[in-house]
N, CA, C and O of each residue as an XYZ file, in Angstrom:
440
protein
N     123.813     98.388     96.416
C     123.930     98.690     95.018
C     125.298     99.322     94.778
O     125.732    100.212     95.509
N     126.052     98.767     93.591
C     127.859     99.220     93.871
C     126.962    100.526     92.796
O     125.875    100.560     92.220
N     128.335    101.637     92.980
C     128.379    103.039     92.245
C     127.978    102.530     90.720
O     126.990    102.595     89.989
N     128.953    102.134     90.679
C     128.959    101.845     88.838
C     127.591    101.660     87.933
O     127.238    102.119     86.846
N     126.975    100.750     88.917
C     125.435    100.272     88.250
C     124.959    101.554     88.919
O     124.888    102.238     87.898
N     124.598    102.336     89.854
C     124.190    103.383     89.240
C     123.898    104.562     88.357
O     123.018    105.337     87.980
N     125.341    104.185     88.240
C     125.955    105.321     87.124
C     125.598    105.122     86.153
O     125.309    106.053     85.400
N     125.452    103.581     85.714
C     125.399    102.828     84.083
C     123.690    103.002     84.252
O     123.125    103.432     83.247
N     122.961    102.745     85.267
C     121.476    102.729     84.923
C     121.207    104.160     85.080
O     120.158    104.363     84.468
N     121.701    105.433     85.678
C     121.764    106.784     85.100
C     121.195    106.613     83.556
O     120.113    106.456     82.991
N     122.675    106.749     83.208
C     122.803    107.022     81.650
C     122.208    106.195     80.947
O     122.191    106.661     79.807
N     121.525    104.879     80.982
C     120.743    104.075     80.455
C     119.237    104.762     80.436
O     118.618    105.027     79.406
N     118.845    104.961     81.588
C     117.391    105.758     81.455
C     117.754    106.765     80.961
O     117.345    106.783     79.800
N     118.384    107.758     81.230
C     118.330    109.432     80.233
C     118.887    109.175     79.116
O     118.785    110.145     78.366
N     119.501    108.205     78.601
C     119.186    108.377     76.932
C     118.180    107.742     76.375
O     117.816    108.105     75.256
N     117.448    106.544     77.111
C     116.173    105.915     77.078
C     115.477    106.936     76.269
O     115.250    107.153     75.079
N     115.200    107.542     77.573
C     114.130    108.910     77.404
C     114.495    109.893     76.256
O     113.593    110.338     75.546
N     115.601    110.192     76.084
C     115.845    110.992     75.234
C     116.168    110.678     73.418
O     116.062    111.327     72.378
N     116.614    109.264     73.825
C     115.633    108.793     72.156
C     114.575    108.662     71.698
O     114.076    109.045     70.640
N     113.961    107.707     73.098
C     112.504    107.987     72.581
C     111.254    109.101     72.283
O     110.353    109.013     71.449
N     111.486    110.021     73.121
C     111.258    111.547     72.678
C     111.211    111.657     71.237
O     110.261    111.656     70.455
N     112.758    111.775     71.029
C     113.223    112.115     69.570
C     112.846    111.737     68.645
O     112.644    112.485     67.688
N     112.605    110.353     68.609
C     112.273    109.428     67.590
C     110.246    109.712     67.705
O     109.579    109.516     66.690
N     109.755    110.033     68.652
C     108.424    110.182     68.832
C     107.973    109.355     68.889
O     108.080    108.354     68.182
N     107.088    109.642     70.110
C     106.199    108.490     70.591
C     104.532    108.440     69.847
O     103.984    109.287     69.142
N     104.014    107.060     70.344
C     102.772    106.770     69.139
C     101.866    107.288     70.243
O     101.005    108.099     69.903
N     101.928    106.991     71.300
C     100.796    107.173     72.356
C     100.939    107.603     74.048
O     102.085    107.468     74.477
N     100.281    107.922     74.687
C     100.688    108.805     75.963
C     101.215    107.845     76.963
O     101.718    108.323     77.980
N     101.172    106.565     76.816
C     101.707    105.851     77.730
C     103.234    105.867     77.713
O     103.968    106.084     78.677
N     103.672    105.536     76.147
C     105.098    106.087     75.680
C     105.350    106.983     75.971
O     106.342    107.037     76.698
N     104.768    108.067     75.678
C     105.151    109.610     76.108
C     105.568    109.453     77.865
O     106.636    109.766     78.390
N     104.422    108.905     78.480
C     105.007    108.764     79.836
C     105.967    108.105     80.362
O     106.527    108.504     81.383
N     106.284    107.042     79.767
C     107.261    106.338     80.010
C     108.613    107.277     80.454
O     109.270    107.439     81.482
N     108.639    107.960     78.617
C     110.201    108.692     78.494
C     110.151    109.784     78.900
O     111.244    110.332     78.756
N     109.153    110.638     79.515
C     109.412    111.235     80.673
C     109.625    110.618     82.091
O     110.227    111.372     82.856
N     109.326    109.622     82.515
C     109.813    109.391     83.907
C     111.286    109.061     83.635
O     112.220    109.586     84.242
N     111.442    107.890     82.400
C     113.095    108.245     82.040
C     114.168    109.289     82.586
O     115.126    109.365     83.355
N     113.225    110.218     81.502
C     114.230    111.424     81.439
C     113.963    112.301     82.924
O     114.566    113.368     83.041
N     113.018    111.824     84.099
C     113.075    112.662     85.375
C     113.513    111.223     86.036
O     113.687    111.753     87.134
N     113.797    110.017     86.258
C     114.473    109.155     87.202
C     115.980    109.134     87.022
O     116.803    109.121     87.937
N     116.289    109.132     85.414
C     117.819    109.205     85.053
C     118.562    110.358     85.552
O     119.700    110.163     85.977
N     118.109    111.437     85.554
C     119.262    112.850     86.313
C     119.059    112.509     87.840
O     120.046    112.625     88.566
N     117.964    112.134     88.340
C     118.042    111.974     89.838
C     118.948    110.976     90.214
O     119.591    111.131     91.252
N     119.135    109.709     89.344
C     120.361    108.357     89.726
C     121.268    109.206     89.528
O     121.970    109.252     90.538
N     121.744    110.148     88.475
C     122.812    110.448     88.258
C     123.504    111.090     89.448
O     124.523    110.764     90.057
N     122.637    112.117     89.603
C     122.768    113.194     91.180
C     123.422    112.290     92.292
O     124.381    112.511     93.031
N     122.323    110.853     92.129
C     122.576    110.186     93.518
C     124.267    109.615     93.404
O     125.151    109.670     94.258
N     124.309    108.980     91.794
C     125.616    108.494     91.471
C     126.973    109.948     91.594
O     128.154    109.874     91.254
N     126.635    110.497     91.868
C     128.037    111.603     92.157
C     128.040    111.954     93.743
O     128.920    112.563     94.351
N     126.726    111.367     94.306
C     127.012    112.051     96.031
C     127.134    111.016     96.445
O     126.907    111.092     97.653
N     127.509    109.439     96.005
C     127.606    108.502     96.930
C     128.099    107.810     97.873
O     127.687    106.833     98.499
N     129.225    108.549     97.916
C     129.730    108.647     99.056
C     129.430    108.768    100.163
O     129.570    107.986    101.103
N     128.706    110.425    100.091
C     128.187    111.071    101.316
C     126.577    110.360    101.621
O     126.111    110.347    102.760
N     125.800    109.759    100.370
C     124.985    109.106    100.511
C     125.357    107.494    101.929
O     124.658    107.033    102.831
N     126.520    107.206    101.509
C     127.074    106.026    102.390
C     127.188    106.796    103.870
O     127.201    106.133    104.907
N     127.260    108.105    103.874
C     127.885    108.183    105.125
C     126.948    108.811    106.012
O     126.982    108.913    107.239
N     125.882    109.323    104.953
C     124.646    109.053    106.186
C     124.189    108.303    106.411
O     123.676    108.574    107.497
N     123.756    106.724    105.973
C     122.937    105.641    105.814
C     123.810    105.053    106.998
O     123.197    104.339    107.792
N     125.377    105.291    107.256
C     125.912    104.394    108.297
C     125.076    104.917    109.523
O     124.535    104.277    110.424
N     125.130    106.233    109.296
C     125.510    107.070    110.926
C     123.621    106.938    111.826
O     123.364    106.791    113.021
N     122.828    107.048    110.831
C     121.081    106.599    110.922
C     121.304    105.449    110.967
O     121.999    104.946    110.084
N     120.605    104.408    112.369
C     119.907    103.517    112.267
C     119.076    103.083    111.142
O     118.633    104.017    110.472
N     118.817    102.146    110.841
C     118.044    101.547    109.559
C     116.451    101.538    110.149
O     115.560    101.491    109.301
N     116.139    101.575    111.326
C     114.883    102.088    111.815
C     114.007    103.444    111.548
O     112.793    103.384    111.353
N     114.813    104.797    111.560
C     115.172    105.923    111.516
C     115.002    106.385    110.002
O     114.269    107.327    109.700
N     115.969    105.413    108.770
C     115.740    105.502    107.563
C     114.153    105.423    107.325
O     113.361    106.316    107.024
N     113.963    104.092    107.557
C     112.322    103.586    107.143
C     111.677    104.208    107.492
O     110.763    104.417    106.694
N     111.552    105.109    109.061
C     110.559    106.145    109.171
C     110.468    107.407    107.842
O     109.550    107.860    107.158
N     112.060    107.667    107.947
C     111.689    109.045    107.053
C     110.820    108.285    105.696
O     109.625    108.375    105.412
N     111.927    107.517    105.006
C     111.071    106.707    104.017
C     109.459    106.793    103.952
O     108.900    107.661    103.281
N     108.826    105.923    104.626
C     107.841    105.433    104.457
C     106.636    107.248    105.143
O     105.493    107.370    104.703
N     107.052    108.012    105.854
C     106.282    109.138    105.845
C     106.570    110.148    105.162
O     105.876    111.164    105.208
N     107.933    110.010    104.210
C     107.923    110.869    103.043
C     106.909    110.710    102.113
O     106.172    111.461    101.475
N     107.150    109.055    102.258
C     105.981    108.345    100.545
C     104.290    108.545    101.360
O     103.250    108.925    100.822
N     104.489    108.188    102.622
C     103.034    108.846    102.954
C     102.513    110.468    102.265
O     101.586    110.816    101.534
N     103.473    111.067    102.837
C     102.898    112.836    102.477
C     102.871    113.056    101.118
O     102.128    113.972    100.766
N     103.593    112.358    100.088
C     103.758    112.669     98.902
C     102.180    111.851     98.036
O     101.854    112.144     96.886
N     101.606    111.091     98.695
C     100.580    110.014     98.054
C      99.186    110.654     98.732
O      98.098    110.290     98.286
N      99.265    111.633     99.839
C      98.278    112.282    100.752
C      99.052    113.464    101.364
O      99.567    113.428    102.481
N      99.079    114.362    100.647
C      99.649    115.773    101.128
C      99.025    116.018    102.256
O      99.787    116.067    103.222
N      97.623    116.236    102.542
C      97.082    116.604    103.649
C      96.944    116.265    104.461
O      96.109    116.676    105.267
N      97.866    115.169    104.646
C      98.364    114.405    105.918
C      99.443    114.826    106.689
O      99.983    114.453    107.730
N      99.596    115.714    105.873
C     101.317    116.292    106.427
C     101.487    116.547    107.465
O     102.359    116.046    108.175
N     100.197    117.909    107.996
C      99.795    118.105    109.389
C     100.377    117.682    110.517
O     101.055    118.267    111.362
N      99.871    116.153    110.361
C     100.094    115.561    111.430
C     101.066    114.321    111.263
O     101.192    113.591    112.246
N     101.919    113.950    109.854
C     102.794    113.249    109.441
C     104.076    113.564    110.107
O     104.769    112.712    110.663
N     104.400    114.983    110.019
C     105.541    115.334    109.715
C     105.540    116.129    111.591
O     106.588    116.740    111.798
N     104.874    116.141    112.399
C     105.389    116.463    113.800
C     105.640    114.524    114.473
O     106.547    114.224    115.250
N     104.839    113.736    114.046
C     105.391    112.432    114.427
C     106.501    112.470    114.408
O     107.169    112.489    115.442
N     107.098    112.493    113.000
C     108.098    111.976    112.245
C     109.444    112.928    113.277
O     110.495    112.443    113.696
N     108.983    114.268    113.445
C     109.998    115.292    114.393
C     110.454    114.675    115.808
O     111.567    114.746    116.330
N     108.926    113.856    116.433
C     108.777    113.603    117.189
C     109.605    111.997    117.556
O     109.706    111.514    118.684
N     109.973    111.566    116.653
C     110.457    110.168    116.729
C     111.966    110.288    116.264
O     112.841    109.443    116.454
N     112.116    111.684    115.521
C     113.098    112.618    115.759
C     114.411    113.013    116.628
O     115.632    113.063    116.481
N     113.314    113.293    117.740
C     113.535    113.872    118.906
C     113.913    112.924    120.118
O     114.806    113.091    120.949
N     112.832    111.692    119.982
C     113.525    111.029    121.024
C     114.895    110.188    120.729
O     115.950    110.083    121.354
N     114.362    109.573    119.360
C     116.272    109.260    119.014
C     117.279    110.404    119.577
O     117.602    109.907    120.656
N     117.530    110.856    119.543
C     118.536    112.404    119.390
C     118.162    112.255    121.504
O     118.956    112.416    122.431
N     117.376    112.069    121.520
C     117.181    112.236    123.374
C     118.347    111.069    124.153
O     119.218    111.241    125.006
N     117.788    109.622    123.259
C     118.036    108.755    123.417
C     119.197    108.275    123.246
O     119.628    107.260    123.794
N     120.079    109.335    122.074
C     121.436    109.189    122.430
C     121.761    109.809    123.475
O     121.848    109.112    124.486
N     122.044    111.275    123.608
C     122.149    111.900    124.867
C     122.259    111.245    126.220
O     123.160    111.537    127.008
N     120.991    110.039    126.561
C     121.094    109.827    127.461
C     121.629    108.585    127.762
O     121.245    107.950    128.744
N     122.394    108.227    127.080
C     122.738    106.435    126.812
C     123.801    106.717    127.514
O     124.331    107.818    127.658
N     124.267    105.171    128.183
C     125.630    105.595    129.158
C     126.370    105.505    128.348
O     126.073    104.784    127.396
N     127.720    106.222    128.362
C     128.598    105.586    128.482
C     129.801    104.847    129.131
O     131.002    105.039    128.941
N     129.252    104.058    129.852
C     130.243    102.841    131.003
C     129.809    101.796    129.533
O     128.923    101.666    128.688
N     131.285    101.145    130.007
C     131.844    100.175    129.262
C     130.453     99.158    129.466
O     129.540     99.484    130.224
N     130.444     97.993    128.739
C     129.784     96.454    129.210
C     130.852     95.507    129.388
O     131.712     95.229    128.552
N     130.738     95.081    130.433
C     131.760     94.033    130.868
C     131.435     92.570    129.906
O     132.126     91.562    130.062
């Protein structure tokens, strides 16, 4: 996703939200709508000013590594009381990456 379209779909949802507010909504589905608006648009925005540093962790993590955190963040957040035992895996798969560099050679490959 280039910067720009983040930036532009930023400011596209938070004024979304913030007209429709204004102008008032007929029913709670509307109402919900332009609140997730107005809470997804400052978070793109956030993301659209760190993206850089956003790029420069995504290089340095394996894309394996991402999907874990990913997918047991959205676990704990959909079943909190899973956390328990979510989030020492997640340390745990952690840990051996981080082992697993440590112990990797380094001699050339011919």
């Amino acid at each position: 996703m280039q910067r720009y379209f983040l930036g532009f779909l930023a400011l596209l949802l938070t004024t979304t939200g913030l007209v429709w507010l204004v102008n008032g909504t007929s029913n709670e589905f509307e109402n919900a709508i332009a609140s997730a608006c107005l809470k997804v648009g400052p978070v793109l925005g956030a993301l659209w000013l760190a993206f850089p540093q956003v790029l420069q962790i995504v290089r340095r993590f394996p894309p394996v590594l991402i999907i874990a955190i990913v997918l047991s963040s959205g676990f704990v957040i959909v079943r909190p009381k899973s956390a328990p035992f979510v989030i020492p895996v997640l340390f745990a798969i952690l840990g051996l990456h981080y082992l697993g560099l440590l112990f990797k050679s380094t001699a050339k490959k011919p």
